[in-house]
Every structure is written in C-alpha cells, then in structure tokens.
MDTraj code that builds the backbone (N, CA, C; nanometers):
import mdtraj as md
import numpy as np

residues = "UNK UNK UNK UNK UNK UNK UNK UNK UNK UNK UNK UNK UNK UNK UNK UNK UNK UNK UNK UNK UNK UNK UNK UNK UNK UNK UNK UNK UNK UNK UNK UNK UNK UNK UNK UNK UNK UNK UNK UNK UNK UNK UNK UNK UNK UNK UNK UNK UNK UNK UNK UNK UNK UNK UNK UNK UNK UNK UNK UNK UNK UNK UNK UNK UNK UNK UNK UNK UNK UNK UNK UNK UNK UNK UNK UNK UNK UNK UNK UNK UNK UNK UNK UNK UNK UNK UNK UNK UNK UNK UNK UNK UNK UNK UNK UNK UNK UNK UNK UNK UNK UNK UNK UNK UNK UNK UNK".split()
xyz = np.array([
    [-0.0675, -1.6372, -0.2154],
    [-0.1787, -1.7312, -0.2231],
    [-0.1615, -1.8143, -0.3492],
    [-0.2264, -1.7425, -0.4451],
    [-0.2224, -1.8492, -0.6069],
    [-0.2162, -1.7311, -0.7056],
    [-0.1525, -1.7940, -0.8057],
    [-0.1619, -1.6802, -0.9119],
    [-0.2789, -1.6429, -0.9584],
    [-0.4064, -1.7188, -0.9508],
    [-0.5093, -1.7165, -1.0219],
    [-0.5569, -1.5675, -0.9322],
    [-0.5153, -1.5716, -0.7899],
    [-0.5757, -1.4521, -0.6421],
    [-0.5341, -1.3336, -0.7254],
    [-0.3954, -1.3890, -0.7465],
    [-0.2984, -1.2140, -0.7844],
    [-0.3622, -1.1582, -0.9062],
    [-0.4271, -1.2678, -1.0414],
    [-0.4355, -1.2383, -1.1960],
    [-0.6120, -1.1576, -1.1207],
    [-0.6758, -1.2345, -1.0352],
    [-0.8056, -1.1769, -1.0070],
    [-0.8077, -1.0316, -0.9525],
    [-0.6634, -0.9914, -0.8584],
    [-0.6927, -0.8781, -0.7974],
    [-0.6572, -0.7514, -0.8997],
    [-0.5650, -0.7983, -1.0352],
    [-0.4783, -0.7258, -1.1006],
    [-0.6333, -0.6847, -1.1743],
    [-0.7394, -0.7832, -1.2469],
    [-0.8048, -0.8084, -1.3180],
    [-0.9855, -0.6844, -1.2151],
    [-1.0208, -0.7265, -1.0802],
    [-1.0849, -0.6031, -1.0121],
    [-1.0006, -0.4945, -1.0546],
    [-0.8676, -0.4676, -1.0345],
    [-0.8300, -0.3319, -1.0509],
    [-0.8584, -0.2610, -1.1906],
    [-0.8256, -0.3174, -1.2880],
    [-0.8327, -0.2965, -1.4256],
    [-0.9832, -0.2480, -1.4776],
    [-1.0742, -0.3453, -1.4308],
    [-1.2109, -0.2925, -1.4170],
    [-1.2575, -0.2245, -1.3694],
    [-1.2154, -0.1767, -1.2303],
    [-1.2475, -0.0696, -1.1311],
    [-1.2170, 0.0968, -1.2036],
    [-1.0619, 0.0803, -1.2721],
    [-0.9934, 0.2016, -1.3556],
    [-1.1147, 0.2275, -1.4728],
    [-1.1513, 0.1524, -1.5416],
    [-1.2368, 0.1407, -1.6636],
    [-1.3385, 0.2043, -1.6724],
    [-1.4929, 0.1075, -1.5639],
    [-1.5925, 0.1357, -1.5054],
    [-1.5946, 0.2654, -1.3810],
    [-1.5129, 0.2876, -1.3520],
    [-1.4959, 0.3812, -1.2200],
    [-1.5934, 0.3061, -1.0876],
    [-1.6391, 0.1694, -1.1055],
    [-1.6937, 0.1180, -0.9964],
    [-1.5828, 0.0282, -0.9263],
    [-1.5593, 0.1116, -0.7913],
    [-1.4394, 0.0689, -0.7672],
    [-1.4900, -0.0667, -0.6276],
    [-1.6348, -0.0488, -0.5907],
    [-1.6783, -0.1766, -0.4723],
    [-1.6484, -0.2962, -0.5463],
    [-1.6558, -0.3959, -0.6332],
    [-1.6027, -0.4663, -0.6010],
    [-1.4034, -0.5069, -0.5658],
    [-1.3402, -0.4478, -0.6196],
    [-1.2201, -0.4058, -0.5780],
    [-1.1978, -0.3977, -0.4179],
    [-1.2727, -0.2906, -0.3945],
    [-1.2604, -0.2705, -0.2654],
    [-1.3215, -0.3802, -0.1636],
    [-1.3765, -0.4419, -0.2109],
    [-1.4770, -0.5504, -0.1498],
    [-1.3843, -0.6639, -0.0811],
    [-1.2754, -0.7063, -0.1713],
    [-1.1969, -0.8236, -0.1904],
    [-1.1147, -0.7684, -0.0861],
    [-1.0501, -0.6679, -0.0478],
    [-0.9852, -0.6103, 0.0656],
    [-0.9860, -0.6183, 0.2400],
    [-0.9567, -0.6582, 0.3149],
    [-0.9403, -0.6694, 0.4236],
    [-0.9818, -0.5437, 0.4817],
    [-1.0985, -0.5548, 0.5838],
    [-1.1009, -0.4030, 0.6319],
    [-1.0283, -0.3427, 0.7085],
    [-0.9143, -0.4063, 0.7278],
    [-0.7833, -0.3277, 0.7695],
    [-0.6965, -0.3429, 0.6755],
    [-0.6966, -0.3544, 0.5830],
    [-0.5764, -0.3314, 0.4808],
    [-0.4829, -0.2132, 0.4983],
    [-0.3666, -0.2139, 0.4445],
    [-0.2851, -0.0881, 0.4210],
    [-0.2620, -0.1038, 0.2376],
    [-0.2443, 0.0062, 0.1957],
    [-0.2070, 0.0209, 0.0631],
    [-0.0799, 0.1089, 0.0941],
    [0.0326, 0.1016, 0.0452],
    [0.1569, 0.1440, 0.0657],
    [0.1808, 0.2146, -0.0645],
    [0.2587, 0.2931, -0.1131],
    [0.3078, 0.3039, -0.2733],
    [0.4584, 0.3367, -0.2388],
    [0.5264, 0.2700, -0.3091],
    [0.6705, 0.3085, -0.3074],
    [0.7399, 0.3983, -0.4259],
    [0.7887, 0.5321, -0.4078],
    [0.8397, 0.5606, -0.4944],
    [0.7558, 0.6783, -0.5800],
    [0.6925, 0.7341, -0.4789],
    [0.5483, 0.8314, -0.5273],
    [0.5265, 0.8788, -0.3779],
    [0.4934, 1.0330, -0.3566],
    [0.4961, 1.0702, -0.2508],
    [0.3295, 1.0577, -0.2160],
    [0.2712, 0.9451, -0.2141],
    [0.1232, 0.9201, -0.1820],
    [0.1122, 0.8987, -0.0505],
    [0.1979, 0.8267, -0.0373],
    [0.2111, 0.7781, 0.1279],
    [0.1207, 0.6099, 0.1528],
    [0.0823, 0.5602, 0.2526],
    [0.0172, 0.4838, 0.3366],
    [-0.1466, 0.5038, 0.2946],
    [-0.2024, 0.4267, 0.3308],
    [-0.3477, 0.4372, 0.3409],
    [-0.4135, 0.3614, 0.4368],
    [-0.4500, 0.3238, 0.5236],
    [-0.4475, 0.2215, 0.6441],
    [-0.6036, 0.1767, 0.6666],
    [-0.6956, 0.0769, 0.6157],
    [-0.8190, 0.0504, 0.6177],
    [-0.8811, 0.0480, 0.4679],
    [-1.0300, -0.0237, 0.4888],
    [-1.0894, -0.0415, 0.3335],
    [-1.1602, 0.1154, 0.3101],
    [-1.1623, 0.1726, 0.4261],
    [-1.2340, 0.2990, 0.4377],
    [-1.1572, 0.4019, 0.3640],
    [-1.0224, 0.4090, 0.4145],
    [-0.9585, 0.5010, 0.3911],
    [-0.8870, 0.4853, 0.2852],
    [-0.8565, 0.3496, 0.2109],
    [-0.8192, 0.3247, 0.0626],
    [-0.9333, 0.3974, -0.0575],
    [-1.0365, 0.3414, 0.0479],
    [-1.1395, 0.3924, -0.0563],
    [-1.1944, 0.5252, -0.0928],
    [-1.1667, 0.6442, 0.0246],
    [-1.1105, 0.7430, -0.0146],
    [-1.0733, 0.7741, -0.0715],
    [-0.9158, 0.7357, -0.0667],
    [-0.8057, 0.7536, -0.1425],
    [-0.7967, 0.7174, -0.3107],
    [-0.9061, 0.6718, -0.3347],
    [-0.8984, 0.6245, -0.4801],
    [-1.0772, 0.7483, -0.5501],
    [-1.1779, 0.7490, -0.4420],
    [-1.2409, 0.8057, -0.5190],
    [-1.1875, 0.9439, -0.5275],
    [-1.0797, 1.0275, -0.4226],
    [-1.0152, 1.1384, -0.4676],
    [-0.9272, 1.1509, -0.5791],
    [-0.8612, 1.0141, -0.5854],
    [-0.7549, 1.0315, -0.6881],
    [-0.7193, 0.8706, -0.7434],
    [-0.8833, 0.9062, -0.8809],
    [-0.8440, 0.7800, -0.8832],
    [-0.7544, 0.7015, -1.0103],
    [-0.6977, 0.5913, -0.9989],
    [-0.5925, 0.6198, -1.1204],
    [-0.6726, 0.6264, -1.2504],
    [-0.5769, 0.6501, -1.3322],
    [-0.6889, 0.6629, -1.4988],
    [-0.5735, 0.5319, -1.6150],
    [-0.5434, 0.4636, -1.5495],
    [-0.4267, 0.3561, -1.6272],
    [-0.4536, 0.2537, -1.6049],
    [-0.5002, 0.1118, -1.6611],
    [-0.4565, -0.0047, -1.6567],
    [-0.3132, -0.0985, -1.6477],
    [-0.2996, -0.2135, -1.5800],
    [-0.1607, -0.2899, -1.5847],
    [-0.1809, -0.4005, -1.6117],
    [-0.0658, -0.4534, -1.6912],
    [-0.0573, -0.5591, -1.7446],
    [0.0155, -0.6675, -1.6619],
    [0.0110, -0.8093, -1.6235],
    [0.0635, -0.8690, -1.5601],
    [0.2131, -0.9563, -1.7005],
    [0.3270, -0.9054, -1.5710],
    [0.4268, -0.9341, -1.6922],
    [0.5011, -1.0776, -1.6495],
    [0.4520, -1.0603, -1.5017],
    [0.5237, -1.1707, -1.4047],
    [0.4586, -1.2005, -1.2536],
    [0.4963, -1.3357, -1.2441],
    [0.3867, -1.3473, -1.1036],
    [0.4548, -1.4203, -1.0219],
    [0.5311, -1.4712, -0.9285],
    [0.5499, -1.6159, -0.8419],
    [0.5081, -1.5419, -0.6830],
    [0.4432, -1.6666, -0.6687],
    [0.3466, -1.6759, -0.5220],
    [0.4283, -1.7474, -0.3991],
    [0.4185, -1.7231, -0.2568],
    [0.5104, -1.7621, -0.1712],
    [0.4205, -1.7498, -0.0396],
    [0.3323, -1.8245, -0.0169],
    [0.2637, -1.8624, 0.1068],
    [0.1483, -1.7823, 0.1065],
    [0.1652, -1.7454, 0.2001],
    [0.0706, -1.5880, 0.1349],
    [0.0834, -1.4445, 0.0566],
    [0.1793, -1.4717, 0.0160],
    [0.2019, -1.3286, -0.0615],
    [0.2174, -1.3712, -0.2200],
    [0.2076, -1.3043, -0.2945],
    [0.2272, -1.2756, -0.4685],
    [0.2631, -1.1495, -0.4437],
    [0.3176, -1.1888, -0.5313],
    [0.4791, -1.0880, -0.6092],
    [0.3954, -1.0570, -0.7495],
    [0.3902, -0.9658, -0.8386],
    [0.3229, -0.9437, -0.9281],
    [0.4406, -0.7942, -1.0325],
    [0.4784, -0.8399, -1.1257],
    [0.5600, -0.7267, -1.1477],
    [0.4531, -0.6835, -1.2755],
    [0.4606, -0.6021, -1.3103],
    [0.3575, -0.5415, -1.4108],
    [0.4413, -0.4069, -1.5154],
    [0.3076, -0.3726, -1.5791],
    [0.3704, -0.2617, -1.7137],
    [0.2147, -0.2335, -1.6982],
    [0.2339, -0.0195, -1.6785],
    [0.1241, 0.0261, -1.6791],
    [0.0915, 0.0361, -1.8595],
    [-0.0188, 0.0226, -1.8968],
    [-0.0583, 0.0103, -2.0491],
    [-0.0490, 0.1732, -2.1425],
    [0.0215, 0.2940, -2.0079],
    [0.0463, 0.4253, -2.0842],
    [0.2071, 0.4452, -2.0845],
    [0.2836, 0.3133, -2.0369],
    [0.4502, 0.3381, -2.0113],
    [0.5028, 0.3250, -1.8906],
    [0.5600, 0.2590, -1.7867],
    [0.6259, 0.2330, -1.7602],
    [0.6477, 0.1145, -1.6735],
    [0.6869, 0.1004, -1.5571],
    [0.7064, -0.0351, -1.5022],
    [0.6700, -0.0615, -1.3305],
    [0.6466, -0.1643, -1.2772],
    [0.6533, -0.1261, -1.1385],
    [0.6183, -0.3180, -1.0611],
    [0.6284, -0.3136, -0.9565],
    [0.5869, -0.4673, -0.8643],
    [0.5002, -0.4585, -0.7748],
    [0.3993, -0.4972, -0.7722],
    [0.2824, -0.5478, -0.6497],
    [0.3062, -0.6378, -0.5985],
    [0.3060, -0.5665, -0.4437],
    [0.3321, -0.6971, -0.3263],
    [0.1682, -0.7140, -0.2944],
    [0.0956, -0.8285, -0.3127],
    [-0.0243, -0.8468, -0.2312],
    [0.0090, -0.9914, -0.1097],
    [-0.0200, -0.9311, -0.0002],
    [-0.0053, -1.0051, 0.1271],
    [-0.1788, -1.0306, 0.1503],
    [-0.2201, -1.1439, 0.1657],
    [-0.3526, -1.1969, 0.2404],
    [-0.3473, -1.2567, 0.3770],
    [-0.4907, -1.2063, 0.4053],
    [-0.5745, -1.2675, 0.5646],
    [-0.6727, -1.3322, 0.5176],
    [-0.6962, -1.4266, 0.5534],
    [-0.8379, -1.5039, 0.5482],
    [-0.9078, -1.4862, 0.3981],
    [-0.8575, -1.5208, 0.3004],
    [-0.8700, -1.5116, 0.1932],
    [-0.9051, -1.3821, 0.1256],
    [-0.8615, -1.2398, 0.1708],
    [-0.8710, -1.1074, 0.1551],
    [-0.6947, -1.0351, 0.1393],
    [-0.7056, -0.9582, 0.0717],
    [-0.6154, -0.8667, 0.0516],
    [-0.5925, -0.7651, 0.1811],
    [-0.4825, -0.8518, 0.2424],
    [-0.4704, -0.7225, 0.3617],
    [-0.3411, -0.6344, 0.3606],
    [-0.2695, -0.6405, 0.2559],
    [-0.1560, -0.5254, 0.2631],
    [-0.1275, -0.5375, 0.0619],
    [-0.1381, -0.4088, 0.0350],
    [-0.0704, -0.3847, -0.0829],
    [0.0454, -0.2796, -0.1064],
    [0.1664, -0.3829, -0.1503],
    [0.2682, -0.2571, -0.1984],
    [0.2616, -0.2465, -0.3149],
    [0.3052, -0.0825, -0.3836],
    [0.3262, -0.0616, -0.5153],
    [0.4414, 0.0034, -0.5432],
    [0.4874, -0.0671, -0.5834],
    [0.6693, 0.0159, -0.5953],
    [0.6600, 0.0436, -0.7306],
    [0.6688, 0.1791, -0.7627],
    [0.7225, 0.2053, -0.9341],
    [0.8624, 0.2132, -0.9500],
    [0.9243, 0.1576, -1.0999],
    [1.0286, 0.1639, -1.1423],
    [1.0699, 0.2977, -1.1597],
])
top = md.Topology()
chain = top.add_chain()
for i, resn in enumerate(residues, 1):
    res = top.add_residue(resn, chain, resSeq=i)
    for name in ("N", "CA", "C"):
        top.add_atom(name, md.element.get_by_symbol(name[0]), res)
traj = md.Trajectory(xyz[None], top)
C-alpha cells in the first residue's frame, strides 16, 4: 500500500506490546487474515478471531523498530530490529484497506 500503512501497522503493534490493548491492532486486520511466522515453530493463525487468541495467549513482550520499508502494490515489505536483539521482515499484504495476510520471518 504506502509506507505511511506499514509505519501505522508497525506503530498499532508497538502500542498494543506496551498497553497490552491489543483491539485496536486487531481492528485494522481483515477478518480473515492469516498471520504466518517464519522461522519459529508458531505456525499459521487463520482469522481476526483466531490471531486474537493467539496473541492474548502469548502475547509478545518486545517492540520493533522499522529499519527498512519499500511498498509494491499491495504489499510492504518492512524489515525491522526487535528493540531486545535481533532481526527479522514483515510481509503485510492488504484487502480493502485492511491487513489481510501477515508474514514474520526472523533472522
């Protein structure tokens, strides 16, 4: 979409980790989203329902920093640095101005 989409979704997440109020985050999400993680045996998450689960069970305790961004139709590319050490890239893919697929690949 735009970098400003990707700096906003990086920017809900960061607040969501902080506050532990994770609705608006989840709000911005497609109610079919998938959340993917690459490189962490978390697996898939498939819906806003079941992301949202998935985060009030285990939810992260780290902020990320945006280190790099370029955007390509609908998707942003987002490579980042978690603020306790190490490295990783967010794929955010949009529908109708919502977040409907997130990858997280760690380095």
């Amino acid at each position: 979409m735009t970098e400003a989409s990707a700096r906003a979704h990086v920017a809900r997440f960061n607040t969501a980790v902080t506050s532990g109020d994770w609705a608006p985050f989840l709000d911005a999400l497609h109610p079919d989203a998938v959340m993917t993680f690459v490189g962490r045996a978390v697996g898939s998450q498939r819906g806003r329902d079941a992301i949202a689960i998935a985060y009030a069970e285990h939810p992260p305790d780290d902020t990320i920093r945006v280190s790099g961004l370029r955007s390509d139709g609908d998707r942003d590319v987002v490579t980042f640095a978690w603020s306790r050490g190490g490295t990783g890239t967010l794929t955010l893919h949009y529908s109708g101005g919502q977040v409907a697929e997130l990858i997280v690949q760690f380095d």
